[in-house]
C-alpha positions as CSV (number, residue, x, y, z in Angstrom):
1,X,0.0,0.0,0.0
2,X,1.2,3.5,-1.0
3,X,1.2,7.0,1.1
4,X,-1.8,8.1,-1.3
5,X,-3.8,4.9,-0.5
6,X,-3.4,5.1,3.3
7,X,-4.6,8.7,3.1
8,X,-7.4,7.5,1.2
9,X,-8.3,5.1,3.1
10,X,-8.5,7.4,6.3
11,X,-10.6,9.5,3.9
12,X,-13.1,6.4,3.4
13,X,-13.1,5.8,7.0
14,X,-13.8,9.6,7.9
15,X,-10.4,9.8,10.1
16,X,-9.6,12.9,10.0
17,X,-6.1,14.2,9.7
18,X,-4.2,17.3,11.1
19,X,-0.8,18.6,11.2
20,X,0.2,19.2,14.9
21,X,3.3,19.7,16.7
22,X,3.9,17.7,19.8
23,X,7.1,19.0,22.7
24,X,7.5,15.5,22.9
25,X,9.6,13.3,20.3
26,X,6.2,12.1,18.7
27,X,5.6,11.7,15.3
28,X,1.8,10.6,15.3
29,X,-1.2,10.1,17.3
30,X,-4.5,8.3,16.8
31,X,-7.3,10.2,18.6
32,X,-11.0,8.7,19.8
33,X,-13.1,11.0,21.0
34,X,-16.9,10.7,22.0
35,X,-17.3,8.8,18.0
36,X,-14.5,11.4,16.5
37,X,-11.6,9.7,14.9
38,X,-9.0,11.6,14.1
39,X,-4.9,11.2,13.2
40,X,-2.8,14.0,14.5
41,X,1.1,13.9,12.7
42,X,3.9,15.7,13.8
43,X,4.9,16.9,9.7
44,X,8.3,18.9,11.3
45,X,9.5,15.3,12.7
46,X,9.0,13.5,9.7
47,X,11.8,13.4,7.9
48,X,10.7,11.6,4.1
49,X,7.4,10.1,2.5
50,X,9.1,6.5,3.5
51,X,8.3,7.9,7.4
52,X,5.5,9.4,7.2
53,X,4.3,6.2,5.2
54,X,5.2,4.1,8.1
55,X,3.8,6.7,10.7
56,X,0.4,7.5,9.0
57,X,0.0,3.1,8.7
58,X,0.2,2.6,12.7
59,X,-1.9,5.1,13.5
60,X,-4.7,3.8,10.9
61,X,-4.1,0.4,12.3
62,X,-5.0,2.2,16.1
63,X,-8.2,3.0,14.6
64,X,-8.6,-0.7,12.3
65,X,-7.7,-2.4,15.4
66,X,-9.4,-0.4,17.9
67,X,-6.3,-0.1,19.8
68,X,-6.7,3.1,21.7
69,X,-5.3,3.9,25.7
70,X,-5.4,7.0,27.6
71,X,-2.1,8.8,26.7
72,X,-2.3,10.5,29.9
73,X,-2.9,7.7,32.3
74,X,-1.5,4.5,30.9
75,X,-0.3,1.3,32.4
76,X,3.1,0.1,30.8
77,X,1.5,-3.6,29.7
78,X,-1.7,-1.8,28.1
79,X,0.3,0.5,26.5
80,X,2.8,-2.2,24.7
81,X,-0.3,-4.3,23.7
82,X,-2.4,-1.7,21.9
83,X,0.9,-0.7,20.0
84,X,1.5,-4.3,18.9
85,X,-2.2,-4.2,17.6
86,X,-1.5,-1.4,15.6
87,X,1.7,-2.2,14.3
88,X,0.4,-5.7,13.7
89,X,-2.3,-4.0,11.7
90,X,0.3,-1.3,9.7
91,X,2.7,-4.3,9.0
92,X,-0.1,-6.4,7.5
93,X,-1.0,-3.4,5.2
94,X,2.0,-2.6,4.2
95,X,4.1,-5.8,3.2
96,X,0.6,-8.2,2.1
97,X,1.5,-11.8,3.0
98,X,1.6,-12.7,-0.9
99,X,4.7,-10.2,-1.4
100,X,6.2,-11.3,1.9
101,X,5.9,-14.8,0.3
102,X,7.3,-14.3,-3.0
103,X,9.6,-11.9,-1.8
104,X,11.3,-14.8,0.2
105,X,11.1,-17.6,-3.0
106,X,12.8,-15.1,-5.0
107,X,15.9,-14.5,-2.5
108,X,16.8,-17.6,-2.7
């Protein structure tokens, strides 16, 4: 999946996105409030389209995956689990098993 589909695709879904600078060393943030969804990107951290690719894909798969936590109040293990759910979710839509596949037969 490209940039321009994943933006799509938050488009389809009606996730909005917005530029917005964090103080922290953030570069993205999936937001669920009261049935608004929205993905907020830190655009001065990102350094290429390759990034931002990889940034924008987590965050959608917080929303796919439903993998939300209070930023402000988290417990360590909640916290590591809703990220592997939306990593999980941005790895699957990046790198489809079928090119994962044939990407290993042809290596060898």
């Amino acid at each position: 999946m490209n940039l321009e589909n994943l933006y799509d695709l938050a488009e389809k879904e009606n996730v909005k996105i917005y530029d917005f600078y964090f103080d922290e060393d953030i570069n993205g943030m999936f937001l669920n409030y009261d049935k608004l969804n929205a993905i907020a990107l830190n655009y001065k951290n990102i350094r290429n389209s390759q990034e931002e690719k990889c940034v924008l894909s987590e965050e959608l798969g917080h929303y796919y995956m439903d993998a939300t936590y209070n930023y402000t109040n988290i417990d360590k293990i909640i916290f590591d689990k809703q990220e592997y759910r939306a990593r999980k979710w941005s790895y699957y839509a990046l790198i489809p098993f079928e090119k994962l596949k044939l990407a290993i037969l042809n290596r060898n």
